[in-house]
C-alpha positions as CSV (number, residue, x, y, z in Angstrom):
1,X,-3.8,-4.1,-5.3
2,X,-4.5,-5.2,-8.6
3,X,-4.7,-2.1,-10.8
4,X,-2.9,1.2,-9.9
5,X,-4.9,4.0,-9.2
6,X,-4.1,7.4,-10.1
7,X,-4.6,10.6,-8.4
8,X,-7.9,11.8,-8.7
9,X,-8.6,8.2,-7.7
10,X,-6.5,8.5,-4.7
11,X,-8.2,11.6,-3.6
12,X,-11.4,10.2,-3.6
13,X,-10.4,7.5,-1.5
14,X,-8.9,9.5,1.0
15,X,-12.0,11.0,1.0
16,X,-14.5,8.3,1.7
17,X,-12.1,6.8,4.5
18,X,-12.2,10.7,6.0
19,X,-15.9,10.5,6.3
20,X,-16.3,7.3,7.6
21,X,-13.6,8.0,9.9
22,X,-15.5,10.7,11.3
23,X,-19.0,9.1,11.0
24,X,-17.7,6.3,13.5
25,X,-15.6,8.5,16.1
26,X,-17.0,11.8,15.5
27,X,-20.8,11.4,14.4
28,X,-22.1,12.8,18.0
29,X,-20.5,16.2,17.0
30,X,-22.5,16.4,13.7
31,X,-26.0,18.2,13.7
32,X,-28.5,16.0,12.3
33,X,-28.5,17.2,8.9
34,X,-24.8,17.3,8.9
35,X,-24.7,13.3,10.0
36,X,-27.0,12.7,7.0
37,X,-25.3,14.5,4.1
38,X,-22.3,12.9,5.3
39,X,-24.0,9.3,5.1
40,X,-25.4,10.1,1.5
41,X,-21.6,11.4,0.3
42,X,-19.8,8.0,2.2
43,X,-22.5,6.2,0.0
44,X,-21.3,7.9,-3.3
45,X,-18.1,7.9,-2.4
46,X,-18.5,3.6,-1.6
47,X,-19.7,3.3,-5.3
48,X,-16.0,4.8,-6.6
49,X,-13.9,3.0,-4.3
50,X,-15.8,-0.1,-5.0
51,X,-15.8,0.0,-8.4
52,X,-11.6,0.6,-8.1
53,X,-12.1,-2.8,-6.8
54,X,-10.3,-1.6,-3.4
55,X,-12.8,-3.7,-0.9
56,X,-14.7,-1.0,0.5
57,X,-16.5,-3.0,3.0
58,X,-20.3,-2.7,4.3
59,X,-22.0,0.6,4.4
60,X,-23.7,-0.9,7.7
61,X,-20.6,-0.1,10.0
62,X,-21.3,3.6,9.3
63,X,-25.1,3.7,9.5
64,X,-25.6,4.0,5.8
């Protein structure tokens, strides 16, 4: 990793990779307005862990 991230930083990412974890093994549990809030926070959260240059990936592989 290039830059150290602190963390507030951390805890952000740890939460992006929680939904996503749960938008690709879990989504089938979520109502349907649960499974879209959770799309529109993994795509907020993708901004902060892209922008901490930590190679977030495509929002595709989670339906976003």
């Amino acid at each position: 990793m290039a830059n150290e991230i602190n963390s507030a930083e951390q805890q952000i990412v740890d939460c992006y990779h929680s939904l996503v974890r749960v938008l690709s093994e879990q989504r089938g549990d979520l109502a349907p307005f649960e499974e879209r809030n959770a799309l529109k926070a993994v795509a907020a959260l993708w901004q902060v862990v892209n922008g901490l240059d930590l190679d977030p990936g495509h929002l595709y592989h989670v339906g976003a």
